[in-house]
C-alpha positions in Angstrom: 53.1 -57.7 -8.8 56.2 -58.2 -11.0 59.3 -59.9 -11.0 62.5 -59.7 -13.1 60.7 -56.6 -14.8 58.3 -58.5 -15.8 54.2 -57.8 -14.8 52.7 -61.5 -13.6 49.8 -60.1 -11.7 48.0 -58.1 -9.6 44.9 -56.5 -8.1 43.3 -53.0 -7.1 40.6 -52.3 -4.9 39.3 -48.8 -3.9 40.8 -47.6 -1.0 38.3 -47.6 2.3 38.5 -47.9 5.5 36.8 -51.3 5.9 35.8 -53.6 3.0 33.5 -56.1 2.4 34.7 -59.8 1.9 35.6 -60.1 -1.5 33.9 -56.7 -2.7 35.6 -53.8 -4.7 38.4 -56.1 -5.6 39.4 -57.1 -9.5 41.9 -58.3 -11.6 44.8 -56.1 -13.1 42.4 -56.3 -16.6 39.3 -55.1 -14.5 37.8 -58.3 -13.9 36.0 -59.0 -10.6 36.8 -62.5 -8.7 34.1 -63.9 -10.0 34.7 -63.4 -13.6 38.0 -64.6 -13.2 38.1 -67.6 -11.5 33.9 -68.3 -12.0 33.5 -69.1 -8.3 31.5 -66.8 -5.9 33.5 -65.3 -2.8 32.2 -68.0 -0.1 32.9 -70.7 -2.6 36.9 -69.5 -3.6 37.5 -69.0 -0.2 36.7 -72.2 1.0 38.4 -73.6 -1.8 41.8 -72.0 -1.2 41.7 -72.8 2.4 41.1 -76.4 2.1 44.3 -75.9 0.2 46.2 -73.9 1.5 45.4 -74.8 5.3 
């Protein structure tokens, strides 16, 4: 993602058909979810929806 030509995030994930929740998905510096936030899939995703929801 950028804005004003500026880079202020991103992901990449390997391009299949179907993926796992959370799997084959990292940061823009390689990192997986849970090395960047320190939260396991189940336990991000519950966060963000009691959030966001």
């Amino acid at each position: 993602m950028k804005t004003d030509d500026k880079i202020i995030g991103g992901y990449s994930r390997i391009n299949f058909k179907e993926v796992k929740a959370g799997a084959n998905i990292y940061s823009i510096d390689g990192r997986t979810l849970e090395e960047f936030t320190g939260l396991d899939f189940q336990t991000w995703r519950e966060s963000w929806d009691k959030k966001y929801k």
